[in-house]
N, C-alpha and C positions, 0 to 999 in steps of 0.2 A: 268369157271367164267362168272358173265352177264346172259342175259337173255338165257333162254334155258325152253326148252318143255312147250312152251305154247300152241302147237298144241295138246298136252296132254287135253287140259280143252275146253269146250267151255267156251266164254267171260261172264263174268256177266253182269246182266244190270246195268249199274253204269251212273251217271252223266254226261255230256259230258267231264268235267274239271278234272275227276279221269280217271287215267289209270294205269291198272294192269300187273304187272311184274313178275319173279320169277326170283331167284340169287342165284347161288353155292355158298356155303361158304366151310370151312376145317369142317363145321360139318353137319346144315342140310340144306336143300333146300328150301328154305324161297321162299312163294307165300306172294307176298307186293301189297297194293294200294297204291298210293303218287297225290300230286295235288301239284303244285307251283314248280316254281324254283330251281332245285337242287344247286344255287348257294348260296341260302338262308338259314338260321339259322334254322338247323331240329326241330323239332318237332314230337313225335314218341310216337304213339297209341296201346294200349295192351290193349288186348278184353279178356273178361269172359265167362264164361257155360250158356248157348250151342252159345255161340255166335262165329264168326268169323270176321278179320278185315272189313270185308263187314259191318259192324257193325256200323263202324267210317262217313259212305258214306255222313251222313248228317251234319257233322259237319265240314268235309276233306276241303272244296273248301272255306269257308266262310273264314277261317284258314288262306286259301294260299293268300287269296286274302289282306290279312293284312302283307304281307312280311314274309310266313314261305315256308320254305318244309318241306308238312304232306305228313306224312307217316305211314303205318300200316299193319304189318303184320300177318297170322296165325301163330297161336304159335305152342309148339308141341305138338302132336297129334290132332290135329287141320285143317280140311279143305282141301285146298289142298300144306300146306308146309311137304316135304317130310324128308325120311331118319329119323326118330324117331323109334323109337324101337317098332313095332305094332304087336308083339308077344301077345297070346293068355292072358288072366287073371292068369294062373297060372302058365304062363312060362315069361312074360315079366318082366325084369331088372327095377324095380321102380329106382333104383337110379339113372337113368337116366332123371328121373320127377323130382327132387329132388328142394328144389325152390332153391337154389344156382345153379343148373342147368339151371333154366329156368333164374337166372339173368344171366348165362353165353352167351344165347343164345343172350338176347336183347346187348350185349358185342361186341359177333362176328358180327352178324346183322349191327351194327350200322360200325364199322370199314368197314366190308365188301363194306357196302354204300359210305365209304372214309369220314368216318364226325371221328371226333376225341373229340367231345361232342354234346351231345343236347340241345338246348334252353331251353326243356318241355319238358317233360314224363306225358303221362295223362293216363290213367289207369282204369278200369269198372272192377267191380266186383271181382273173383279171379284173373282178370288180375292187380288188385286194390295190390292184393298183393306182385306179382312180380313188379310192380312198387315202391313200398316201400319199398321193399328188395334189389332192385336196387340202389334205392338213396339213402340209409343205406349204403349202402355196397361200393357205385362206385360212391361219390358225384363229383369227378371229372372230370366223364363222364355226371351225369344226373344232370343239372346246377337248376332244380326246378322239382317238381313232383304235380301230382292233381291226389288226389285219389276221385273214384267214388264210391259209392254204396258198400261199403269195408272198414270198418275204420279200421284203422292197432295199435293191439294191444302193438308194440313195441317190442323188441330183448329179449333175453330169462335172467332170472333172475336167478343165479347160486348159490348153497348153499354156505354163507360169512364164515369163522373164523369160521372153522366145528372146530378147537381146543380149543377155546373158551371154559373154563369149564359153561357158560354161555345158552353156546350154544343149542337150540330147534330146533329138527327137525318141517317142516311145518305139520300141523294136515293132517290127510290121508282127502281125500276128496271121499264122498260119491258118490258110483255109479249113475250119473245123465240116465245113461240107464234103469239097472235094474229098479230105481222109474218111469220112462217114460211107463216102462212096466208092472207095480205096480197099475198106475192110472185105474180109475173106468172105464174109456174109454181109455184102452192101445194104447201111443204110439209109436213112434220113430223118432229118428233124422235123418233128409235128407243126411247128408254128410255122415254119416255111411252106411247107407242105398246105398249110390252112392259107396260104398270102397266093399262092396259085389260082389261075382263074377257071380251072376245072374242080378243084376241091368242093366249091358247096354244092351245084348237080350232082357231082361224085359221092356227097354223105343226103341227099335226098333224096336221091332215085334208087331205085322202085321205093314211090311212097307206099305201096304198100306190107315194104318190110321195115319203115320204120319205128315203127315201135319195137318189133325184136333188137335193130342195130342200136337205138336205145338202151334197153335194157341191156344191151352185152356192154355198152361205154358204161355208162352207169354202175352195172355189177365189175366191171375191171378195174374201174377208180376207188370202189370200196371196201375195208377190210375185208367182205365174204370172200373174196379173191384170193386164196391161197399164195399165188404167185405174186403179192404183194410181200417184199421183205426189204426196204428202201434203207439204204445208207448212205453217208456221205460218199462226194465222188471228190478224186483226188483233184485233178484240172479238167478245165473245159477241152476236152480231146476227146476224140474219134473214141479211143477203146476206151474209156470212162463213159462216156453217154450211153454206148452200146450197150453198158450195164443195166440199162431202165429197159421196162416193158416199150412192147410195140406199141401201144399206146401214146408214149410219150416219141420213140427211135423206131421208127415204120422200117419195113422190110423195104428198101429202093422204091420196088414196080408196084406197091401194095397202093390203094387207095384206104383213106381212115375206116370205109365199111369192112375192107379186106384185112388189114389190121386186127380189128374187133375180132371177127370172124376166126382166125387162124387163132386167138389166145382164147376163143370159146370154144373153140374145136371138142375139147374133150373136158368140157363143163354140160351135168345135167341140166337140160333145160327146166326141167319140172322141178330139181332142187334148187338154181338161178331163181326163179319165180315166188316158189317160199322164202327163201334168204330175204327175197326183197319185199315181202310183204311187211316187215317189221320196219323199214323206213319209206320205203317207194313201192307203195303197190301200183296192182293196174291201174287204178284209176288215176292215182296221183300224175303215173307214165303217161297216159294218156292226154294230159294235160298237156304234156312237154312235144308229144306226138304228132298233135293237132296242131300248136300252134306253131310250130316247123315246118312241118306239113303247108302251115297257110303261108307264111311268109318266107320261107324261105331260109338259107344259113348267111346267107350273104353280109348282110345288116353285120353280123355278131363277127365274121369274120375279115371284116373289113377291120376291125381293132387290131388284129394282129400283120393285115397289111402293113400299119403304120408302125408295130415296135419293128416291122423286119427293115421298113427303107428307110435308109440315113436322114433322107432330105424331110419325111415327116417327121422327124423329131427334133431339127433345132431348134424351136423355140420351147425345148425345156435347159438350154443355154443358158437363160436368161436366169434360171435359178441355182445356176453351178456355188457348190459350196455352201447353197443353204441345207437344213436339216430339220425333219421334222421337231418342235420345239412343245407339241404340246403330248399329255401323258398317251403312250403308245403299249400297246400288247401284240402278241403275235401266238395265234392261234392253228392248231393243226391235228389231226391224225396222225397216230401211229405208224397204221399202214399205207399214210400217202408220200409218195415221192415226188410231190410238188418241192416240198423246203429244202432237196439236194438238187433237184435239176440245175440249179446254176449254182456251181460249187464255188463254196467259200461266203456266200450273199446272206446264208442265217446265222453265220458266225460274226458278222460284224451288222446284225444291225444295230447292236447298239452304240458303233457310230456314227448310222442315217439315223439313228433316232436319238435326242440329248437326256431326253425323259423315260427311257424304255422301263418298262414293268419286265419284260423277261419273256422268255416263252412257255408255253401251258401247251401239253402234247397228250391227246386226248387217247385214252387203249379203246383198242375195238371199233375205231375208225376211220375211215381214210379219205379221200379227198372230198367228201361232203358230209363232213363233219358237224356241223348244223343240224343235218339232216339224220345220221346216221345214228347220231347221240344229243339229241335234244336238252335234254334234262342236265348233262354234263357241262355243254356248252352255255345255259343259263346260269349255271351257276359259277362258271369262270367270270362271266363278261358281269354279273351281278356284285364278285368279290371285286373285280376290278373296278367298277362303280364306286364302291364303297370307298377303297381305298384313291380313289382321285377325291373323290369330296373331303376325305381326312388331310390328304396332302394341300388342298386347296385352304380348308381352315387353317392350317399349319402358317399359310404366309401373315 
């Protein structure tokens, strides 16, 4: 237990007020950032694809410095927290990824830590989801949640009164693949596309242009992207999805590098580079680089195995009809087209969520919003603090 093989890693370059850890748990080997007082009210950060808690780096200290301990871990398959099942593509146990899995992890994590709740759960992307499934699931541990760039569609809906002579099965729903691949200019959905067992070779090879295929997902997901201008889509359908960048609706035969590549076509390299030095410079990229480069994408894309197959996800049945109950936010970028990708799911979360604060839509940023706009993002998830403490004295 405690910290152990940190001599395993070289240091990252972090802040001088962040320092990194790793801790045994009874399951996996958690690599943690934290900033502030462990004697202070946690506060506990869950990072998204391709990202790692390195993630958190610019929002960590601002946090602490307001009377919390942040904290933030890799998740699993993920960077450098160990002991996850990193078996090949068609030999690795998914239901080990399972997201009641991965709520279990943020469970042990947090105990481990000696905290017996959190203040806040704040959340980016598919880590957007585990945090939702968390405070769904374990409101007694996670006291409020902020989801980022992820809006969570709410717990599964179960067939009512099947004896009902009344009773209607739901209309079958039409293959939104097969028309994707029907369209005049065939395409395909990214997270399918990522649940394929050529996809992670296909975005890590040649390692030695990962850093460039980086920095092109990277600068495509962020406001510097021109070709960022997201609106709602009308239904989940072939010529509505086709609306979103390649990034999100791949060209058919495109691999996610060939993707990238085709929407950087005719982006300066040498102005990409400046753009990014005001949130992700090289070296920050570099981070992301290497530890891909070392482990692989498999681990991170093994999560989206389990939203695409049916049979991974019953056992979130079991929570059909519940709802988030405790105070919730939902956070995002301007120019990200996460919060339409699945149309109609940001307009009702307020009711997956009983308690919603609203949504806060960040200018000048886009799907790493954290990262992109620091300073903005401290200061929502700060107002929003405030006002759960108000609401709390209230009862």
């Amino acid at each position: 237990m405690g910290d152990s093989s940190i001599a395993d890693f070289q240091p990252l370059p972090l802040p001088d007020d962040i320092t990194e850890h790793y801790l045994q748990s009874k399951d996996l080997h958690y690599h943690y950032l934290s900033a502030g007082d462990p004697s202070k009210p946690l506060i506990l950060c869950l990072h998204g694809f391709p990202e790692l808690a390195y993630s958190w780096r610019k929002i960590m200290p601002a946090l602490a410095r307001n009377g919390y301990h942040v904290v933030a871990y890799d998740q699993r398959g993920y960077g450098r927290t160990r002991n996850h099942d990193d078996r090949p593509f068609h030999e690795v146990d998914l239901g080990t990824f399972t997201f009641t899995r991965l709520v279990r992890d943020a469970v042990i994590f947090v105990n481990a830590l000696g905290y017996k709740e959190v203040e806040c759960l704040i959340s980016h992307d598919f880590g957007a989801v585990v945090g939702a499934w968390s405070a769904l699931t374990r409101g007694d541990i996670f006291k409020s949640v902020i989801m980022m760039a992820h809006p969570f569609k709410g717990s599964p809906s179960l067939p009512f009164n099947t004896t009902s002579p009344n009773y209607q099965q739901s209309p079958h729903e039409p293959d939104v693949h097969e028309a994707l691949a029907n369209l005049p200019s065939p395409r395909k959905h990214y997270k399918w596309y990522y649940s394929t067992a050529p996809a992670g070779n296909e975005m890590l090879n040649p390692k030695s242009d990962l850093h460039t295929f980086l920095r092109g997902y990277f600068h495509l997901k962020s406001a510097d992207w021109k070709g960022n201008d997201p609106k709602p889509l009308k239904a989940w359908s072939a010529t509505e999805l086709a609306k979103m960048p390649y990034y999100y609706v791949m060209p058919i035969h495109s691999t996610m590098r060939e993707a990238v590549a085709l929407s950087m076509a005719d982006e300066d390299p040498s102005q990409v580079q400046q753009k990014g030095k005001r949130w992700l410079n090289d070296l920050e990229l570099d981070v992301y680089a290497s530890e891909w480069a070392r482990t692989g994408f498999q681990g991170g894309l093994n999560w989206y195995r389990v939203a695409t197959e049916a049979k991974q996800m019953v056992d979130l049945d079991t929570f059909a009809g519940r709802t988030i109950d405790v105070p919730s936010l939902f956070v995002d970028g301007r120019q990200d087209w996460a919060m339409f990708q699945e149309p109609g799911v940001l307009e009702k979360m307020s009711e997956a969520c009983s308690r919603f604060y609203g949504v806060e839509v960040v200018e000048n940023a886009g799907h790493w919003v954290q990262q992109e706009q620091p300073e903005r993002v401290v200061e929502i998830i700060e107002r929003f603090l405030i006002e759960v403490k108000k609401e709390k004295m209230s009862y």
